[in-house]
N, C-alpha and C positions, 0 to 999 in steps of 0.2 A: 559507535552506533552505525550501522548501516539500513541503508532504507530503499525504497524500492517502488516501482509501481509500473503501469503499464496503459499505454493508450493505442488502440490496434489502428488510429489515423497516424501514429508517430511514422515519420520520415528517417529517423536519426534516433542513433542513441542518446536517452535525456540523462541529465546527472542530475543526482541525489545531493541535497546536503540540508544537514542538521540546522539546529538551532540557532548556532554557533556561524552559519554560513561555511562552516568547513565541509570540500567536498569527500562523501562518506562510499561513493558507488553510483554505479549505472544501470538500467533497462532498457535493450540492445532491441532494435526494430524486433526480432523475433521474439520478444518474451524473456529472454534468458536477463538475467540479475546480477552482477558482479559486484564485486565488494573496491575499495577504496584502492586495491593493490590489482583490481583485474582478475583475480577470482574467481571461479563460478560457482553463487552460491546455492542457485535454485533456478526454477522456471517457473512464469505465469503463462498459461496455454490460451488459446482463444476465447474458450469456454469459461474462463474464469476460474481454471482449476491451479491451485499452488501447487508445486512440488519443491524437496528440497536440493540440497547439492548432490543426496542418494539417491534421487528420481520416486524416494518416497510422496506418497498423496500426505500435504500437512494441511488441507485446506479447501474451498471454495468461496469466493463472491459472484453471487451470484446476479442478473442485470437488472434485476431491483435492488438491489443494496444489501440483499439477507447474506449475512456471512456464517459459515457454518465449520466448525472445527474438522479435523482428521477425522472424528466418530461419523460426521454428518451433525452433530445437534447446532441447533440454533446459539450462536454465540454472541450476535449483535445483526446492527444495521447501521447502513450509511445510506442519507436520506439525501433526497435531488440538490435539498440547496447546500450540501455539502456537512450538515449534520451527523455526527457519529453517536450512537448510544449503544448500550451495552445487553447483553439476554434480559437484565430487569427496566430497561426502557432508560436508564440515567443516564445523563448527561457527559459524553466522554469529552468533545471537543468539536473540531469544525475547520475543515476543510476549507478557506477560502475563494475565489473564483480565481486569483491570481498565483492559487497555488500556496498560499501560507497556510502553514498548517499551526493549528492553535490548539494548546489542550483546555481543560476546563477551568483553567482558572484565568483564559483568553491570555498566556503566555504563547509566543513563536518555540515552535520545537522543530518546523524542519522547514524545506521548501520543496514543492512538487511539481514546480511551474508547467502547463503542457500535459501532464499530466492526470487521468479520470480519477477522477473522488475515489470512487470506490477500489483500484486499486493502492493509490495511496494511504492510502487508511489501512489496507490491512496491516503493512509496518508499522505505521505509529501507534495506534490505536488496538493492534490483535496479536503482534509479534511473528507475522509470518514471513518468509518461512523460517 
């Protein structure tokens, strides 16, 4: 599983890892995404725009928390205190302030540390890219 996110105050590339604390990838000061082998899988742009490893558009979050698919339609939100829910408003999971990320049954599924809610949530919570 690789995961991903991006914080445009980052210094340093931060590492990714799952549930498991195995590390899965990175998000590199510029946005770019790499997988567990160095890889590159995609880019998150300033704007909040996903792309994947073909520079295809898979995505947007947007800097209120509205996430919206490749089409554009509304797919979800991530809310300030780090709440995820999904296009019918349900309960996905929850991003903590330290970075753990919890799905809805308040199990650890990754770690984000340093890392903005709302990019981290796209991975776990939306599958991008």
């Amino acid at each position: 599983m690789m995961m991903f996110a991006l914080s445009m105050n980052v210094v340093q590339a931060q590492e990714m890892r799952n549930g498991s604390n195995a590390y899965v990838g990175k998000v590199e000061r510029d946005g770019t995404i790499r997988d567990r082998s160095n890889a590159y899988v995609g880019k998150i742009e300033s704007d909040g725009t996903v792309r994947n490893r073909s520079n295809a558009y898979v995505g947007k979050v947007e800097r209120d928390g509205t996430v919206r698919d490749r089409s554009n339609s509304y797919i979800g939100k991530i809310e300030s205190d780090g709440t995820v829910r999904d296009r019918s408003n349900s309960y996905l999971g929850k991003i903590e302030n330290d970075g753990t990320v919890r799905d809805k049954s308040n199990r650890s599924i990754g770690k984000a540390d340093g890392i903005e809610r709302r990019y981290a949530a796209l991975f776990f919570f939306f599958g991008m890219p």
